[in-house]
N, C-alpha and C positions, 0 to 999 in steps of 0.2 A: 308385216313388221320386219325389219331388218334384224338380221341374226348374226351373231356374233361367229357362223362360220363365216358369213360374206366376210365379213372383217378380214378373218385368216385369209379369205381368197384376194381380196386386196392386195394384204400386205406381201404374199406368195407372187404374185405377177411379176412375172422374168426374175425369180427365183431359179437355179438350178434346181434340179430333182434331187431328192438327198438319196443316201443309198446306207443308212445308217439303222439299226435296229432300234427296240423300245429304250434298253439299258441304254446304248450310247448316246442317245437323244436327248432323254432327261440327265445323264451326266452332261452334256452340254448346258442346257437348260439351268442348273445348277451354278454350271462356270463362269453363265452369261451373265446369272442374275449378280454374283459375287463380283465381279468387273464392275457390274453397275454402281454395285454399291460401296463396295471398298477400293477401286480407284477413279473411275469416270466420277461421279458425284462429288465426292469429295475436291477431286482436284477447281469443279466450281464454286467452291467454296459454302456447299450445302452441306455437309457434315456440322460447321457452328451452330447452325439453327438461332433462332432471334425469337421466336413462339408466335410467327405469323408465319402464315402458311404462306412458301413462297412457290407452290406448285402443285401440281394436280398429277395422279394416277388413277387407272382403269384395272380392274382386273378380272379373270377367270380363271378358274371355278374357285380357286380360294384365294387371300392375297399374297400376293409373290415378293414382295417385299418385307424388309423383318429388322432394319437398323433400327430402333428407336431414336436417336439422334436425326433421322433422316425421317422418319416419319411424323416427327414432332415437326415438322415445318411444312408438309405436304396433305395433300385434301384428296380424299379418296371416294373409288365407286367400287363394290365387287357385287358381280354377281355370283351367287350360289346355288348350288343345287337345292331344291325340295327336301332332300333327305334331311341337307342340314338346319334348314329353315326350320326343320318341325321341331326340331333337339335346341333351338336358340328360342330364348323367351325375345321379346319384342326389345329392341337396342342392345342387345346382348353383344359383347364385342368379341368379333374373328379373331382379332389380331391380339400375340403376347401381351399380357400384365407386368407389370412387378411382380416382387416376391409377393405373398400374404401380408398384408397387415400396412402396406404402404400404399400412397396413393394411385392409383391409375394413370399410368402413361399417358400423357395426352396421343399417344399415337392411334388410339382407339376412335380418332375423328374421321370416320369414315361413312358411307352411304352400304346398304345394304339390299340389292336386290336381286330379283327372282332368276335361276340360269332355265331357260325354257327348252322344250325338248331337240327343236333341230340347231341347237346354240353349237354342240360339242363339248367334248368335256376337256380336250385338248389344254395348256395351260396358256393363257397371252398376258400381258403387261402394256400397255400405253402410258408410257412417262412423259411430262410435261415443265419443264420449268424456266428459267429464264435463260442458264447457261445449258442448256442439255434436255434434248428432245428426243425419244426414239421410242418404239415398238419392238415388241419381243413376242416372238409365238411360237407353238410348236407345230407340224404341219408336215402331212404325206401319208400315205398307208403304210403297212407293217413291211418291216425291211425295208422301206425307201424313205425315212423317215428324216426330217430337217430340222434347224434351229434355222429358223427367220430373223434376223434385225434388220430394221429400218431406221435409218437417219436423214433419209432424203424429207425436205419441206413439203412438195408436194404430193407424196404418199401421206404421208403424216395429216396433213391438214385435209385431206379426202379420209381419213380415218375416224379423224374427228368429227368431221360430217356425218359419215354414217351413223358414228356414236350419238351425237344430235339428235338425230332421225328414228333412232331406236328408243332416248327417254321423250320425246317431246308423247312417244304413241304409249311409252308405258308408265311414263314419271315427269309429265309435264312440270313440277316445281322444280324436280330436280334437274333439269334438261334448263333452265331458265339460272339456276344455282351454278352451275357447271360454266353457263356461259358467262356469270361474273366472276367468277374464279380466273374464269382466262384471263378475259381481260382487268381485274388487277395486275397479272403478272405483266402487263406493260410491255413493250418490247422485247421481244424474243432473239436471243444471239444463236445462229443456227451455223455451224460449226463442221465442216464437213470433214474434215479432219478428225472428229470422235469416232466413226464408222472403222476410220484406218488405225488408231488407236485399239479399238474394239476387239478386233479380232487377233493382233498378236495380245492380247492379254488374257485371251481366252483360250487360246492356245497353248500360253504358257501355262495355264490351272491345269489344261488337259492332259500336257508333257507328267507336270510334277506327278498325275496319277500312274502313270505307266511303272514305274517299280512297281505295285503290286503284282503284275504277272509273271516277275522274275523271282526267285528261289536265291540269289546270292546273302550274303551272312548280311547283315544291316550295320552290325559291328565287327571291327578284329577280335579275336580271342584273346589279343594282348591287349585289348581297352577295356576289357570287358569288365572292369574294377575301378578304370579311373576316374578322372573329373568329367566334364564334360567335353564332346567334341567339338571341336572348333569350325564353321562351316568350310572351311579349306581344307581339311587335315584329310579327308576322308571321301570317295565319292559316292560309295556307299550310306556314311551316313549323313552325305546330304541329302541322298534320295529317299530316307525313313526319314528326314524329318520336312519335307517336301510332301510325301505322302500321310505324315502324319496331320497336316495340314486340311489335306484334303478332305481326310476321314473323318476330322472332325465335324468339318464344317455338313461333311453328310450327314451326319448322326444328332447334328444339334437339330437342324432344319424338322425333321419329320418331329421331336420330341417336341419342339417347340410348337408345332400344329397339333399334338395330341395334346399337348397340356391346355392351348386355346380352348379347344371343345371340350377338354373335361372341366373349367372353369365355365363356359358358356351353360353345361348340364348344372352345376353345383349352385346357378342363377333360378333355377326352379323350385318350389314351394312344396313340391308333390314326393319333392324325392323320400322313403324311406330312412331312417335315420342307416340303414344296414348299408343302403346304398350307399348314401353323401359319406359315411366315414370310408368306403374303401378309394372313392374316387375321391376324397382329401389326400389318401394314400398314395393312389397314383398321380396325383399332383405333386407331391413330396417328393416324390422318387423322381419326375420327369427334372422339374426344377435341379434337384442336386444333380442328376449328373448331366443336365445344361450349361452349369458352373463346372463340372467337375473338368467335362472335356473342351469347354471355353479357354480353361485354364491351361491344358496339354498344346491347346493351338495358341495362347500366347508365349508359352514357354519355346514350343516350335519355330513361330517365327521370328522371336527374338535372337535363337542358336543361329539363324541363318543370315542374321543381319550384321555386319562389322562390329566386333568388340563388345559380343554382346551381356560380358558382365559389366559392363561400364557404367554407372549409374546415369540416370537423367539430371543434364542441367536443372539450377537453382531455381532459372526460370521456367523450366516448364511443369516446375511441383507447385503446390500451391497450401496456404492455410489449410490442415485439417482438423477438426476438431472431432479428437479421436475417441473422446470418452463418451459423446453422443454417435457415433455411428456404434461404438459396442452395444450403448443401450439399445438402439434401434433396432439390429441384430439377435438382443439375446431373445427373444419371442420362435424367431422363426431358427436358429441352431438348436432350442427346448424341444424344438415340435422333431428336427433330424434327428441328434442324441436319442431323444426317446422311443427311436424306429428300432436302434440297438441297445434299447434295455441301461442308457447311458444317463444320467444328470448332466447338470449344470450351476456351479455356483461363479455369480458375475462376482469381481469386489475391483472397486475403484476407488482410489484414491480421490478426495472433494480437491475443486478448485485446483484442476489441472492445466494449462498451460495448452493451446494447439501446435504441432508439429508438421513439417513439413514434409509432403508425402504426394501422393497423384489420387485423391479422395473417388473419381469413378473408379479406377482398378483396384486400389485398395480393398477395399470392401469385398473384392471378388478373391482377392487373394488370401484375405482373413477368412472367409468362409471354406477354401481350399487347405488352410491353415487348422481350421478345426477340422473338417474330414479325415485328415492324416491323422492328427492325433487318434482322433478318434479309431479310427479302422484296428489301431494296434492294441484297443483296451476289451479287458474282460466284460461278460457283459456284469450289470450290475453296478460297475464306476460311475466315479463323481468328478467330471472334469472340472474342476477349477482356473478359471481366469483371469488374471489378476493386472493392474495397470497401476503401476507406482511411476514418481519421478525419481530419474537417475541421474542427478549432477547434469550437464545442458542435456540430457536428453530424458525420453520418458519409455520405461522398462516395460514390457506385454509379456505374460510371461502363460506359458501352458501348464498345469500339471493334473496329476490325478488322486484320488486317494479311492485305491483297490479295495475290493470287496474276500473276507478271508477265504482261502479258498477252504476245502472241505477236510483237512486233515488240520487247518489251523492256521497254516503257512498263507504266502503269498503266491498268488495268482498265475500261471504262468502267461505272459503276454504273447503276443503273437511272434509269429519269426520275420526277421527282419526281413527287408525288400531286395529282389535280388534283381541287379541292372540289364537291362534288356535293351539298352538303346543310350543316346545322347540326352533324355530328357525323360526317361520313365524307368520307373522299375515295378519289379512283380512280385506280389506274398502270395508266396507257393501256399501258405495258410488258406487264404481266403480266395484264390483265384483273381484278384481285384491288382487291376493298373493303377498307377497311380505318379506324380510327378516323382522324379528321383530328389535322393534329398540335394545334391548341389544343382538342379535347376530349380528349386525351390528358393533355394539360398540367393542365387543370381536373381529369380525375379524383385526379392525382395531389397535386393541390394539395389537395383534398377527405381526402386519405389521412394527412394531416402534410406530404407531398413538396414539392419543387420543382423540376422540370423543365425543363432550357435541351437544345436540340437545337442543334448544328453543324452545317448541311446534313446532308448522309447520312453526314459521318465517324465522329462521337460521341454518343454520350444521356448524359448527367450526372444524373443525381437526387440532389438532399439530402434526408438527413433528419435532424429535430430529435434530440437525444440524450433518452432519457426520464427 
């Protein structure tokens, strides 16, 4: 049976020899896959998605792809290792979920099978779609080690072959499912200019990481209090928020593979209840700070983008209908709050009106909106929520009601956050990063918002009536 090394040895043919160790390999690997999917892909015009699959991927050992907007349109195969096959009850899904309590991603449409022993455990990706075709692997022994892409037609299509030839002997229906897939996708626009694309873009991921081995201040000592930096002002701190970029998107990737498999274990019957609640736990925990640091890398690359308090055009917000995404939300902020010993009381105003806003980010920035509050309250607090209408707009408002502290008095709150950077600051309290208060202010302002903070008592956000 054909193996999914030949594959790599395929696509490796008049490859240069790399000369690259493990660490830089897999930061390549990273940089390749992030090209792929937040500018090659998109610029196809696969980022909209229509909820017909307009493409097919491959992958090994786990799957290498992670937009949901993007995989909501694509049909996939992975092979996995045994290890993890035995930890997955039967359809159990690899790939991210939603939060708790919402429906399932359609990106979870995937084929699942066996990684056999002389396969490799190396990682590779065969992407497939109408605008954009390429192969991705990793490939070489230790210290000589390479990132492979392929864009050439006839690599690709001798890849495909093999691929063929591998389920017709292990998954004949699927080997048969695979080949309708293709050919739906109808003719293929094969591009060869993506290849030359490719690599200054991946190059440029690689640059932005290089600040970390330099030691210079990230900010002046005379900004060290102000607004936020402006991506010209500074070369320094373009390079933190360049690298802040970066590090996020490292940190989400692995969190967001641990949180798949412990949702894949929490699909079992057998678990102990001692077990399911601590990996409900570490569910909890993976999720928020997948948001938390989703949030530092939007805040990031908006700093680096022109004018980036400016709000978004009228046209590119849309209806949201804000007093259902609260309810939807308050379940799973009950289940965060409650990590820190915190309540939660909802009150909304009836027959509320929708406002105008960016409803996917939203939602992500309200959840980033309760963290902060939260972080600065005693434990024991009662956040309250509140969503009134304010003349054309409609008022969101934070607050808390503290718990007495032990002589009678009130509580003392945490210490305020002390700026580290263009876009973060740090409570020396809690050792916890967290978005500064005016990139907070700019994202929301960037949303329709407008955000005034009260010390640690209240957060206020308006937003426009749509």
């Amino acid at each position: 049976m054909v193996s999914l090394h030949d594959l790599r040895r395929l696509l490796a043919a008049g490859v240069p020899a790399g000369r690259c160790d493990e660490d830089a390999v897999r930061r390549q690997w990273w940089a390749g896959l992030a090209t792929l999917q937040d500018d090659l892909l998109p610029a196809t015009g696969m980022a909209a998605g229509s909820g017909e699959h307009r493409g097919i991927w491959l992958a090994a050992p786990l799957p290498a792809l992670y937009e949901p907007s993007l995989l909501a349109v694509l049909q996939g195969w992975v092979w996995a290792p045994e290890a993890i096959e035995r930890l997955l009850p039967g359809g159990a899904p690899l790939l991210p979920v939603s939060h708790p309590g919402r429906q399932a991603d359609q990106a979870a449409a995937f084929h699942r099978l066996p990684l056999q022993a002389d396969d490799g455990t190396d990682p590779l990706l065969l992407l497939i779609t109408p605008g954009l075709q390429v192969a991705l692997a990793l490939d070489g022994p230790a210290q000589a080690r390479r990132l492979v892409a392929r864009f050439d037609a006839d690599v690709l299509s001798s890849a495909l072959d093999l691929l063929d030839r591998r389920l017709q002997k292990e998954a004949p229906a699927q080997a048969q499912r695979l080949r309708q897939h293709l050919q739906a996708l109808g003719p293929l626009h094969n591009d060869a200019a993506q290849g030359l694309r490719f690599w200054p873009l991946v190059a440029e991921r690689l640059a932005a990481m290089a600040p970390s081995v330099t030691l210079q201040p990230l900010v002046p000592a005379s900004e060290a209090g102000g607004g936020a930096v402006e991506p010209g002002d500074d070369a320094a701190a373009r390079s933190e928020l360049a690298l802040l970029e970066a590090l996020t998107h490292e940190v989400r990737t692995p969190l967001a593979t641990i949180r798949t498999l412990i949702r894949s274990l929490l699909r079992r019957r057998d678990l102990p209840p001692v077990v399911r609640q601590r990996l409900e736990q570490i569910d909890g925990e993976c999720s928020e700070q997948i948001d938390r640091f989703g949030l530092i890398f939007l805040a990031a690359e908006q700093q680096r983008q022109p004018g980036p308090g400016q709000p978004l055009a009228a046209s590119d917000l849309a209806r949201t209908d804000l007093s259902a995404l609260l309810l939807q939300l308050e379940v799973l902020w009950q289940r965060q709050l409650a990590r820190r010993d915190l309540g939660l009381e909802l009150v909304i105003a009836p027959d509320l009106p929708p406002v105008l806003s960016d409803p996917s980010r939203l939602e992500t920035m309200l959840g980033g909106l309760m963290d902060r509050f939260g972080r600065s309250l005693p434990a024991g607090s009662r956040v309250r929520l509140s969503l009134q209408p304010a003349g054309p707009r409609l008022k969101l408002q934070l607050t808390s009601d503290d718990p007495p502290s032990a002589d009678g008095g009130r509580p003392e709150r945490g210490p305020a956050g002390k700026r580290v950077g263009p876009v973060l600051s740090w409570n020396p309290g809690t050792g916890s990063l967290q978005l500064s208060r005016q990139a907070t202010r700019q994202l929301f302002h960037r949303l329709g918002g407008r955000l005034t903070e009260r010390g640690g008592s209240s957060l206020t956000v308006f937003f426009p009536l749509a």
